[in-house]
ZATIDREN-283135 format. One record per residue (C-alpha): x, z, y; residue number from 1; residue in one letter. Coordinates in steps of 0.05 Angstrom, whole numbers. Last residue first. Layout:
REM residues N
SITE       px       pz       py   zator   kevo
SITE        X        Z        Y     NUM      a
...
REM end
This chain:
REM residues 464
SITE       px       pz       py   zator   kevo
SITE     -736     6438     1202     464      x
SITE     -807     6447     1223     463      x
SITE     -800     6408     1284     462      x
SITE     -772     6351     1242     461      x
SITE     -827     6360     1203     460      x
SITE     -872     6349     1264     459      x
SITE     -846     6289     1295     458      x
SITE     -858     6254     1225     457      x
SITE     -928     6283     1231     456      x
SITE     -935     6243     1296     455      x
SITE     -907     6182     1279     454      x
SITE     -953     6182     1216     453      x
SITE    -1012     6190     1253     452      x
SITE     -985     6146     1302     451      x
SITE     -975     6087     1249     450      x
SITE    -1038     6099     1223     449      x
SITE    -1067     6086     1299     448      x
SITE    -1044     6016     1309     447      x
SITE    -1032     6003     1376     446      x
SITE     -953     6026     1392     445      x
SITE     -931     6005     1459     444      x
SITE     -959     6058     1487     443      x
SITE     -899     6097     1463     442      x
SITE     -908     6159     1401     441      x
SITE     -850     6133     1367     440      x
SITE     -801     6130     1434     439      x
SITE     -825     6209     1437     438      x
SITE     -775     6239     1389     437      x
SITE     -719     6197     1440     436      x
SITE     -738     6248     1501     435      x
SITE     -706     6225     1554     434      x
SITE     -721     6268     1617     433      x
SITE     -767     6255     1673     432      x
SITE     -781     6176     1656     431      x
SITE     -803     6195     1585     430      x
SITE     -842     6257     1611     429      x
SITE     -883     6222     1655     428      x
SITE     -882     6163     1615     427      x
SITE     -920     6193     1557     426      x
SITE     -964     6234     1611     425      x
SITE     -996     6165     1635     424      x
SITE     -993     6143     1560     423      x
SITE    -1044     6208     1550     422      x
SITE    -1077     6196     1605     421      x
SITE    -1107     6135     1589     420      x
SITE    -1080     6104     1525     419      x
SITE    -1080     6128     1446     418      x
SITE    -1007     6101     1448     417      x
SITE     -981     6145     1489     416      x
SITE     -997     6205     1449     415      x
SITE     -966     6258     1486     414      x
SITE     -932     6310     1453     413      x
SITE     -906     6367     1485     412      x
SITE     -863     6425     1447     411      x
SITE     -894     6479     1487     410      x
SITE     -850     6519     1547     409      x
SITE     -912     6557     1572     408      x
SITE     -904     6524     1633     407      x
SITE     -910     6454     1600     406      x
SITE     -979     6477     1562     405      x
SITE    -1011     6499     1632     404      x
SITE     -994     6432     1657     403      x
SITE    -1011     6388     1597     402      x
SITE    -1077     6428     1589     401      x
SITE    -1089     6424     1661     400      x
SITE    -1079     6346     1654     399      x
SITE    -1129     6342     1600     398      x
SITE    -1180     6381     1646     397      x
SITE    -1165     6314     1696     396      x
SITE    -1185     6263     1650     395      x
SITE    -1171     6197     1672     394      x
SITE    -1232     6157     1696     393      x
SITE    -1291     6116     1671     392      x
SITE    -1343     6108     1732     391      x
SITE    -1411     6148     1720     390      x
SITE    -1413     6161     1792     389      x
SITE    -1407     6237     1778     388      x
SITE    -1348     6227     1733     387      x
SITE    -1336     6195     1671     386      x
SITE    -1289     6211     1617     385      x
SITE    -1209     6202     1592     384      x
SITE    -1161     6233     1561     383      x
SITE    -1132     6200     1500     382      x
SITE    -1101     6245     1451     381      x
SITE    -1047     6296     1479     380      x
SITE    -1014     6342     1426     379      x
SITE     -990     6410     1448     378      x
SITE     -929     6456     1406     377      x
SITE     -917     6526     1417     376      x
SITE     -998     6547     1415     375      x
SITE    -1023     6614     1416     374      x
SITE    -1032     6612     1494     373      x
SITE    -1059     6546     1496     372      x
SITE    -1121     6573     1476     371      x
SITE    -1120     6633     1527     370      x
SITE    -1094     6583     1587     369      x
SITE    -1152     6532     1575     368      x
SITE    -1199     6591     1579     367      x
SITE    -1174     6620     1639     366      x
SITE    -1182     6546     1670     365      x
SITE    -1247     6539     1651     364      x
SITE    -1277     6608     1680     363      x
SITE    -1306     6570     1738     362      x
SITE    -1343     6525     1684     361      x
SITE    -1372     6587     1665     360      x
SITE    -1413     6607     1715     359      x
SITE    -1443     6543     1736     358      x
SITE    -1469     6535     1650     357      x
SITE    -1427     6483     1607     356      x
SITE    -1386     6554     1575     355      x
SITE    -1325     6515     1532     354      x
SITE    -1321     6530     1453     353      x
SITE    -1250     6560     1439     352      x
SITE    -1234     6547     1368     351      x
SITE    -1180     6569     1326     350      x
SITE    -1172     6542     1257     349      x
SITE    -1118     6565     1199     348      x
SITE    -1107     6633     1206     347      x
SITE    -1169     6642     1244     346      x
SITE    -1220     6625     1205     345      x
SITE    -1245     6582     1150     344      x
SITE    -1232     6607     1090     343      x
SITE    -1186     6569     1040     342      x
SITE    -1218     6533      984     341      x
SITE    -1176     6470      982     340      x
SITE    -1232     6417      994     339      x
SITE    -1257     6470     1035     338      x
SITE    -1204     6473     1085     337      x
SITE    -1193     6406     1099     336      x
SITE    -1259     6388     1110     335      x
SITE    -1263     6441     1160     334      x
SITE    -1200     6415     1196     333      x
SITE    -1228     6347     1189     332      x
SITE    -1296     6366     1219     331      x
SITE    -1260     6405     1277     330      x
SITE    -1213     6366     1304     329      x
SITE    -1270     6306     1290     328      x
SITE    -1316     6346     1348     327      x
SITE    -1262     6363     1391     326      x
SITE    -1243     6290     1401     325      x
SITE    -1307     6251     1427     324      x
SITE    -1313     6307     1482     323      x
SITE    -1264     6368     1481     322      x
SITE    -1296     6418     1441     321      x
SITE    -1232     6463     1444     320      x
SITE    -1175     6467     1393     319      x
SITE    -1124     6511     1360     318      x
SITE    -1098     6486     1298     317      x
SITE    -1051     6525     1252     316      x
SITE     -989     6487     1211     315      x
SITE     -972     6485     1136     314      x
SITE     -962     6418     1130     313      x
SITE    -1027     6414     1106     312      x
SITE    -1061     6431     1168     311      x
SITE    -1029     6377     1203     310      x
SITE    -1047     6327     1147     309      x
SITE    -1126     6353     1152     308      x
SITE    -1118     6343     1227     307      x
SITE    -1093     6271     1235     306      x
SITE    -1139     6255     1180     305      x
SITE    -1199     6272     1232     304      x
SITE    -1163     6243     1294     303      x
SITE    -1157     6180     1262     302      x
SITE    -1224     6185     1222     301      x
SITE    -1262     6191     1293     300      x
SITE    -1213     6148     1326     299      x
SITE    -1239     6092     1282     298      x
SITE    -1309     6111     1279     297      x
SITE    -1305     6109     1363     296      x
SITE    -1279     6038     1355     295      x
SITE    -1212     6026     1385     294      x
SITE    -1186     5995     1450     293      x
SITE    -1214     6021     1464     292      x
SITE    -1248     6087     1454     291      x
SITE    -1290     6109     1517     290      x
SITE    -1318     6165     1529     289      x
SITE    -1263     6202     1504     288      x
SITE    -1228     6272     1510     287      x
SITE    -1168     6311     1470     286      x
SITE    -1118     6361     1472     285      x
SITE    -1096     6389     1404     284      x
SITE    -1060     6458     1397     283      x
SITE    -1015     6472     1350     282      x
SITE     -992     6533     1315     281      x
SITE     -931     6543     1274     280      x
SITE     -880     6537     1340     279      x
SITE     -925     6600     1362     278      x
SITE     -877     6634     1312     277      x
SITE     -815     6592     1329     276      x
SITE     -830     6615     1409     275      x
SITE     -851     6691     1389     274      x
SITE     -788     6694     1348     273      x
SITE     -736     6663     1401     272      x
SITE     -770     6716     1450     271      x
SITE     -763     6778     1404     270      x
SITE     -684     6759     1380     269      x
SITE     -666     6745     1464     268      x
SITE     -699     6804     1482     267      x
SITE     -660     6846     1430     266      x
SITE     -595     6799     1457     265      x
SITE     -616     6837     1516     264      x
SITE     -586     6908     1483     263      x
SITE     -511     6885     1486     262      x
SITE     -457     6863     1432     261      x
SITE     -513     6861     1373     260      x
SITE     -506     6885     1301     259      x
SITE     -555     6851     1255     258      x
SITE     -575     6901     1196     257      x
SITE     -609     6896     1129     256      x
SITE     -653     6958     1100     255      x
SITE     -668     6952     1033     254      x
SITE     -659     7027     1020     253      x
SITE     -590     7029     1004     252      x
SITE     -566     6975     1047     251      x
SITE     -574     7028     1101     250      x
SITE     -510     7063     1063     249      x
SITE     -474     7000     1082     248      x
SITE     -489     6994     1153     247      x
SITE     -469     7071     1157     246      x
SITE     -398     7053     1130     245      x
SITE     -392     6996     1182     244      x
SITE     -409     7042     1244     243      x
SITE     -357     7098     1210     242      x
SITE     -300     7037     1211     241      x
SITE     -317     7017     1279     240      x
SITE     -324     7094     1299     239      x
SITE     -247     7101     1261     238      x
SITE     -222     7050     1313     237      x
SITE     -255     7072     1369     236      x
SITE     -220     7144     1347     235      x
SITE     -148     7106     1335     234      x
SITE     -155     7067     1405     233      x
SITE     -154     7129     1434     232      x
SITE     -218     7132     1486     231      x
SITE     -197     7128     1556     230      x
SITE     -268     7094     1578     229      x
SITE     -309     7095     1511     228      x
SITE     -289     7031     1465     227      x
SITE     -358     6996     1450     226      x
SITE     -393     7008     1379     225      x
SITE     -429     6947     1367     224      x
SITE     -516     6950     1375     223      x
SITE     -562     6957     1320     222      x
SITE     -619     6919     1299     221      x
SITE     -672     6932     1240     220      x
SITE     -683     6909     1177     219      x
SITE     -727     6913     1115     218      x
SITE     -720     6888     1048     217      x
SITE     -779     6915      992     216      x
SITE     -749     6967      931     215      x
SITE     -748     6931      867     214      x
SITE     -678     6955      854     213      x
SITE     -703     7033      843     212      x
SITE     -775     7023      864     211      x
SITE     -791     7103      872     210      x
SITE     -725     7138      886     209      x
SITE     -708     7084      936     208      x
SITE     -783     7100      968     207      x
SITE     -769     7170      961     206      x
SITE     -702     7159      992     205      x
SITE     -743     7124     1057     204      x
SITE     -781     7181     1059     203      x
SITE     -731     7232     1071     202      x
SITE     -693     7189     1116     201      x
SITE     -748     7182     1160     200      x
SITE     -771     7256     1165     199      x
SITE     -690     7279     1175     198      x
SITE     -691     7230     1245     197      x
SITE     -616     7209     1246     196      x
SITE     -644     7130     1229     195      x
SITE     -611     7111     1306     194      x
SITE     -685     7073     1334     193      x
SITE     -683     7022     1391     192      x
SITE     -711     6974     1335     191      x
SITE     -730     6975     1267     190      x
SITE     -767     6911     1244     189      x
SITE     -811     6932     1179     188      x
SITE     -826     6891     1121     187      x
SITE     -900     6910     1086     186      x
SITE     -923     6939     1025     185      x
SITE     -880     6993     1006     184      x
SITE     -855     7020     1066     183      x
SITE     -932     7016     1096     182      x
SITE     -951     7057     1036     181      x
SITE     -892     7113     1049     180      x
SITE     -918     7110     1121     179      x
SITE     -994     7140     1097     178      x
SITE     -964     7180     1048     177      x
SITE     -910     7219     1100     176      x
SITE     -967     7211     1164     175      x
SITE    -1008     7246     1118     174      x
SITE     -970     7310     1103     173      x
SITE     -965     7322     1176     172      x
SITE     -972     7403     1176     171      x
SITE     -951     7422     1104     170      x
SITE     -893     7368     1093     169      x
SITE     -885     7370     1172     168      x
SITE     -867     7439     1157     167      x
SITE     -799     7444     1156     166      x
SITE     -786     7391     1213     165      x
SITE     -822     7430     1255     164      x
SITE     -786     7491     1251     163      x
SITE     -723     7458     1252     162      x
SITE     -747     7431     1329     161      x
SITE     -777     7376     1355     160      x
SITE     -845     7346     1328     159      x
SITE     -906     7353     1383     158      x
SITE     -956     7395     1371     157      x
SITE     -953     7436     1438     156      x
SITE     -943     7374     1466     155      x
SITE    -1013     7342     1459     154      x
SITE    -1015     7291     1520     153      x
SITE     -937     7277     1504     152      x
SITE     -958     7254     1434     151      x
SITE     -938     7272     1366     150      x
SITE     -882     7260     1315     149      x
SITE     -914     7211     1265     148      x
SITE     -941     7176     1326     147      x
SITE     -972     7118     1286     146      x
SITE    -1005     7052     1322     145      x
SITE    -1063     7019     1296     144      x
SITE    -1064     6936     1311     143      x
SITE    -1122     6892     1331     142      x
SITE    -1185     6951     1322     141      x
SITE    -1255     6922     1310     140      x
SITE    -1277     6979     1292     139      x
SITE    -1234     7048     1313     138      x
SITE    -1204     7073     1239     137      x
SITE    -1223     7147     1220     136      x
SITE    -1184     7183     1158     135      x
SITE    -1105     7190     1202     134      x
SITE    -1138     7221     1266     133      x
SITE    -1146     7291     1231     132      x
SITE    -1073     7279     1214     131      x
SITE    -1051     7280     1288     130      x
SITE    -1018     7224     1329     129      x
SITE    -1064     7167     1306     128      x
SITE    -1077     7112     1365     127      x
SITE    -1123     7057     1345     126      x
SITE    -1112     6997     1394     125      x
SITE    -1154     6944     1409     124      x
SITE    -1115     6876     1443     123      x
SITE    -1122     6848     1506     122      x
SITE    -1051     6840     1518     121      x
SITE    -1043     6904     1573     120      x
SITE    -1084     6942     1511     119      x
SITE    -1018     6934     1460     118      x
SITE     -967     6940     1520     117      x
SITE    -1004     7016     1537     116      x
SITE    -1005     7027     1467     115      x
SITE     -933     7021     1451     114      x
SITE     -914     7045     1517     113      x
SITE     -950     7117     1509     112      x
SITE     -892     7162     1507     111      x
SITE     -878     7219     1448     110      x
SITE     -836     7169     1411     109      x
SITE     -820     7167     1337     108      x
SITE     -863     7105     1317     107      x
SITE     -890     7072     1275     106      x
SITE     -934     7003     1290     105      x
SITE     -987     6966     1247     104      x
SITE    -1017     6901     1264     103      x
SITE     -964     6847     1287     102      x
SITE     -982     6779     1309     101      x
SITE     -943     6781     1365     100      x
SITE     -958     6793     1435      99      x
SITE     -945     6866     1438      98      x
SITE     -884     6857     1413      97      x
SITE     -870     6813     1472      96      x
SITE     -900     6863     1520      95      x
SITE     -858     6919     1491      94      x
SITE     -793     6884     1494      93      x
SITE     -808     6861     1568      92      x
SITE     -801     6930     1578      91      x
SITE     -860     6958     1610      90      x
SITE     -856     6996     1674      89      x
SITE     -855     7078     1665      88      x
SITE     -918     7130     1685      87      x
SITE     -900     7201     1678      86      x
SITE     -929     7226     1611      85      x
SITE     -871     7234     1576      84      x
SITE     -828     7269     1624      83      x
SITE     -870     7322     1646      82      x
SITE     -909     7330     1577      81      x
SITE     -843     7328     1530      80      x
SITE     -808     7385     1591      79      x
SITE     -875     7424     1583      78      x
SITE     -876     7433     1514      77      x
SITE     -804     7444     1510      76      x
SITE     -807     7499     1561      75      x
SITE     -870     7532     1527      74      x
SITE     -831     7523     1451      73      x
SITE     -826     7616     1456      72      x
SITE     -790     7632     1386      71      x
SITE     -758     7692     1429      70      x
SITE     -730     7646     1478      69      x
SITE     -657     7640     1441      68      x
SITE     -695     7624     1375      67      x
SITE     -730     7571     1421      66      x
SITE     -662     7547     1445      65      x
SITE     -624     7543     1371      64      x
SITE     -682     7508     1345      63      x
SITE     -673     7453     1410      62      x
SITE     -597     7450     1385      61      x
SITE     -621     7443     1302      60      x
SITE     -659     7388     1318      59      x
SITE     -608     7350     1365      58      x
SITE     -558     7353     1309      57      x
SITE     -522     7286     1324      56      x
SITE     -518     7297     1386      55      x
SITE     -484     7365     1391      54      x
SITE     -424     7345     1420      53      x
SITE     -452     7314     1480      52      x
SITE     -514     7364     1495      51      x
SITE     -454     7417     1507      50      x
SITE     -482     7495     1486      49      x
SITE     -476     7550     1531      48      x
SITE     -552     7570     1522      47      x
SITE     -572     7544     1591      46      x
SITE     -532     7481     1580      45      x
SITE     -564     7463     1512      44      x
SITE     -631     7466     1555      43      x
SITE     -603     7415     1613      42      x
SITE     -588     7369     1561      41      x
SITE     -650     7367     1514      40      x
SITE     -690     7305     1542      39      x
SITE     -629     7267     1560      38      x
SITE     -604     7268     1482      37      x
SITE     -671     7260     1456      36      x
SITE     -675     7201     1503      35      x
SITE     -705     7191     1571      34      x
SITE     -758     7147     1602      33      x
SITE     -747     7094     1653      32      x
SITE     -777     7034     1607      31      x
SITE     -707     7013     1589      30      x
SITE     -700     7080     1546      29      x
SITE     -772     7058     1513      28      x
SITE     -743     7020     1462      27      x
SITE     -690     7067     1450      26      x
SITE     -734     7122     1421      25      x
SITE     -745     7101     1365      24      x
SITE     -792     7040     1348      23      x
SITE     -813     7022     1277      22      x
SITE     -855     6959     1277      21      x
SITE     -892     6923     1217      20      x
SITE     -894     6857     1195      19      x
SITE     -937     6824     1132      18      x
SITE     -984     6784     1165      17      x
SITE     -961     6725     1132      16      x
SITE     -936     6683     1186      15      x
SITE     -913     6748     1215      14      x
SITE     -866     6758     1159      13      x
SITE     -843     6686     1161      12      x
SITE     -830     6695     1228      11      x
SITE     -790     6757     1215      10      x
SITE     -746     6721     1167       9      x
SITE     -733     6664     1202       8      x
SITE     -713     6707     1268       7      x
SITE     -676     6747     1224       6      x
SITE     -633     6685     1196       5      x
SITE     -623     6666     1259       4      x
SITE     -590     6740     1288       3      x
SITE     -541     6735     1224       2      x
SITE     -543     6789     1174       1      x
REM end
């Protein structure tokens, strides 16, 4: 599989709420914390045993230690706790996953990264690494995250050895139903994870042996064999060949690939997905006190329309109550919705009320940055008001918006022809860099059909 066609297909998993994570233990290798491999070296040394040729039986080289300890896991438990719980810097893989839209999150790993990204983003996270944990759901919770194989701060249950694989069936029974579901009814991303875990491939056969051809696609990333320094060119040669074998037997369980040359291009795959995904949301900048040269009814149905069309292209609004514009945002987009009987929240309408009191107009600018934060594209409509002296002036809280909204890299679209500061930011950006999309938007243009349908015309292309 190509790296665009996963980014489509992931965003049109998110779009639907229909994404899950899997992350082994190379997503948090760039976080400072070690692998299976790293974690288990120094113990394969002490019973004569070399880490490097026994990796890919890991669980039956930490068996062989205990059995050599007298069944004893204390030095396990305490190397998983020690290097686990240390504190490690965020990946900028975990903070974008823990941006997106995605609820439910598996994972192998004894270290807390998942959750720590998850909270860093403001979001409320249900942690389950025992089965007592798997009946009780924390209210309110934004995504739950599964650690089918324990947690550093409860080591002494943590999943390691042959033992432990051999009764997970009796001892973690849940985790088994509870991720065969998840396999079932939503596409998982697989990333920084090798598929040698035993659990995993168990449960993706019963799922194969379940659904026969009807079995959902998943997919996950994988990097290109490299040639190991003086490495015969017949072994690289046969790993290619072994690398391309294994791709094929994922195809088994639904599971596409997209082999990468070096671990950023995971960065790369996360960061062009959160842009097309927030690509699907617009936010709509507005404020009048003064129309012309319009009639307020005029811009009123203008802006209205404008917003029932965007909605219908399949795009999310985000909006505040900015004044003359907010208010019509809002109507049409409700209008919208119940003429075709979809609910009215989030998915389709985001609104951000601003605070008129002292103390909140301080928090104004924190607010403008959390709307625009779930935007990729900004539209500019007017922008004007008056200030103390009751004089009509440009409005500066539209300019944040523009401000804030070109840092975050939006798609901008400033409605020159609507006037004020909106044609002041037209030529901004016109003179800047030539943008040609933006010629149809000019203040040139008067007639506020034709920027409707300037702007929407600007907006398929987007979706294209």
């Amino acid at each position: 599989m190509k790296k665009n066609v996963l980014v489509k297909k992931l965003v049109k998993e998110l779009s639907a709420n229909n994404l899950a994570i899997f992350a082994g233990a190379g997503l948090s290798v760039g976080a400072g914390y070690i692998d299976w491999k790293g974690l288990l070296k120094e113990l394969a040394e002490e019973i004569d045993l070399d880490v490097d040729r026994e990796e890919h039986d890991l669980v039956s080289l930490a068996q062989y230690y205990i059995n050599e300890k007298g069944g004893s896991k204390h030095t396990i438990n305490e190397l998983i706790l020690n290097e686990f719980s240390q504190k490690a810097i965020l990946t900028d893989n975990h903070k974008i996953l823990a941006r997106l839209p995605i609820d439910t999150f598996w994972t192998t790993n004894y270290d807390p990264m998942i959750e720590k990204a998850l909270e860093d983003s403001g979001k409320i996270v249900d942690v389950k690494h025992n089965t007592d944990q798997l009946p009780n759901s924390i209210r309110g919770r934004d995504a739950v995250v599964y650690k089918m194989h324990g947690d550093a701060s409860d080591s002494t249950n943590a999943v390691l050895t042959k033992d432990d694989y051999e009764q997970y069936n009796l001892n973690r029974n849940g985790f088994f139903t509870a991720l065969k579901g998840d396999l079932i009814t939503k596409k998982f991303l697989f990333i920084g994870f090798s598929f040698s875990d035993p659990n995993i491939d168990y449960i993706l056969s019963r799922v194969r042996l379940s659904h026969g051809n009807n079995k959902p696609e998943h997919y996950c990333i994988l990097k290109h064999v490299v040639k190991i320094d003086n490495e015969e060119q017949a072994d690289f040669e046969y790993r290619q060949r072994k690398q391309q074998l294994f791709i094929g037997d994922l195809k088994r369980f639904g599971i596409q690939t997209v082999l990468i040359e070096k671990y950023e291009e995971i960065t790369e795959i996360l960061l062009e997905v959160e842009k097309v995904q927030k690509q699907k949301t617009i936010f709509i900048s507005g404020a009048a006190e003064d129309y012309a040269p319009y009639s307020q009814l005029e811009v009123e149905v203008f802006v209205s329309s404008l917003t029932q069309e965007i909605l219908k292209l399949g795009y999310r609004v985000v909006t505040g109550f900015g004044l003359g514009i907010g208010s019509s945002v809002i109507s049409g987009a409700v209008k919208y919705l119940l003429e075709n009987r979809l609910k009215i929240n989030e998915d389709h309408l985001v609104l951000r009320p601003f605070p008129q009191n002292a103390e909140g107009k301080q928090l104004w600018t924190a607010y403008r940055k959390d709307m625009i934060s779930y935007a990729g594209i900004s539209i500019f409509l007017f922008g004007n008001k008056l200030n103390e002296n009751g004089e009509l002036v440009l409005s500066n809280g539209i300019q944040e918006e523009f401000d804030i909204s070109n840092n975050n890299s939006n798609f901008l679209l400033p409605v020159g022809g609507t006037g004020y500061i909106a044609e002041k930011l037209w030529k901004d950006l016109t003179e800047d860099s030539r943008n040609e999309s933006l010629d149809i938007l000019s203040p040139d243009i008067n007639d506020l059909n034709t920027l409707k349908q300037n702007i929407l015309k600007i907006l398929k292309e987007i979706q294209k």
